[in-house]
N, C-alpha and C positions, 0 to 999 in steps of 0.2 A: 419337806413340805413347808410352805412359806406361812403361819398367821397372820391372819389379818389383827392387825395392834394399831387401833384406833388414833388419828390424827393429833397434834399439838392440843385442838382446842376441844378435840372430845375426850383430852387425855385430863385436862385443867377443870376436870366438872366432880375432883377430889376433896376441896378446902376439909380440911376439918369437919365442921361438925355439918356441911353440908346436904344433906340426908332429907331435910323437915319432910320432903313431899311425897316423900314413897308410898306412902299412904292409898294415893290416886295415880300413880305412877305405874302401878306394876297391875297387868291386870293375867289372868290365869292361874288358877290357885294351883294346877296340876304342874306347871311350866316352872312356877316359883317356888314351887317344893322340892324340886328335881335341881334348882339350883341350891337350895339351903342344903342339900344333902351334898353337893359339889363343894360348898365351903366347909365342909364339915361338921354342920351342926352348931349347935350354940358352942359346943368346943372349939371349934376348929374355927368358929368366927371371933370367938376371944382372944384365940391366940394368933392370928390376923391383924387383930386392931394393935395389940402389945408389941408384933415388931412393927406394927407401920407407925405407933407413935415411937417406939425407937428411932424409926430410921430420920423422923421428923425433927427428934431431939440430938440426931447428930447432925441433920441438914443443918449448916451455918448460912444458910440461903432465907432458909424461913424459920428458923429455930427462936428467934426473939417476939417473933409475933405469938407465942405461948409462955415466955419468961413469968407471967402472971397467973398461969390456967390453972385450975385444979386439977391436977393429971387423973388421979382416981374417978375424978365425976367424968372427965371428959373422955376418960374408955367406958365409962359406964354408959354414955348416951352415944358412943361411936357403937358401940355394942349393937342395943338396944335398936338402932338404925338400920346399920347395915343386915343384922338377923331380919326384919321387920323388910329391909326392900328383896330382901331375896326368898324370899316366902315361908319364913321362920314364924314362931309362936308370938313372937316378942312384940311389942308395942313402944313408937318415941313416941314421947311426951314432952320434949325441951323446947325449946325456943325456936322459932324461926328464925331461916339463917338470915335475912332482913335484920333482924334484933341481934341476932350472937355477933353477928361481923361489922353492924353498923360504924363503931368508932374504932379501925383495927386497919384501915386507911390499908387494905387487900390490893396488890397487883396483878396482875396479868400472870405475872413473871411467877411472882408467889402461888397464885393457883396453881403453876404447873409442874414447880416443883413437889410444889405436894401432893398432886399428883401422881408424878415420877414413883414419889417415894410409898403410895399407896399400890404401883403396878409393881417395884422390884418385892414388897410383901410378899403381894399376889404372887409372885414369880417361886419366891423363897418355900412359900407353903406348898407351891405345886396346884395353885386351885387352875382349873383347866382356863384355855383362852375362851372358848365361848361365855364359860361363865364369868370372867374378866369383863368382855365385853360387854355383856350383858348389865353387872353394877355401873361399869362407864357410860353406858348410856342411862342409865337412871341418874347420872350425877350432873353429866355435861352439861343439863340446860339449868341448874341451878345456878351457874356460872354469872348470871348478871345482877343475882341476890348478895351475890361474896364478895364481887370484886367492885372496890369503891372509891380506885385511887388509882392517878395515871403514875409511873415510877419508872426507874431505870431498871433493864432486863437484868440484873444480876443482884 
């Protein structure tokens, strides 16, 4: 059976700390419950955020544009996010992605690898496709808040 795996630029809607808007993004408390229970819970989304910032910290694609980040903080509010869009207990409170990515000159290119590296997570955890698709589409239209720099694809 073939899944539907969401196109390049609904794949690129991952950056970092991308998230802010979930807030007003996600409406169905019953539908977003049913997803937090597909990511596992605040467990199972912890340990989600910890290989997808591995897999980011070995991407040599986008791994410099974190060379400065607080890794601790910045699973704490990847946390915090992703529990929070998928209809978890949890609450962000950080920065808009406007402010977190402003001076950080984001490409295309960058958004999609990190992307990539947020769906083979996904993959590695086993969290099902619908519910894949489901964060990726809460992410994709963030895409014109992250990326702020035209650059070469690689």
């Amino acid at each position: 059976m073939q899944h539907f795996r969401p196109a390049r630029w609904l794949q690129g809607g991952i950056l970092a700390l991308s998230l802010s808007a979930f807030g007003v993004l996600y409406s169905g408390q019953a539908q977003a419950q049913n997803y937090y229970d597909q990511f596992g819970g605040k467990a199972g989304i912890t340990a989600l955020i910890n290989t997808f910032v591995d897999n980011v910290a070995n991407d040599p694609h986008i791994n410099y544009y974190f060379a400065h980040t607080n890794i601790p903080h910045l699973k704490y509010e990847l946390v915090q996010q992703v529990c929070m869009a998928v209809g978890g207990p949890c609450k962000y409170t950080g920065q808009s992605m406007v402010e977190a990515h402003k001076h950080l000159q984001v490409t295309t290119a960058a958004f999609n690898y990190l992307a990539q590296d947020m769906i083979d997570a996904m993959d590695a955890h086993r969290i099902p496709i619908g519910a894949q698709n489901y964060l990726l589409s809460l992410l994709a239209p963030m895409e014109p808040e992250i990326v702020t720099a035209n650059g070469p694809l690689g």
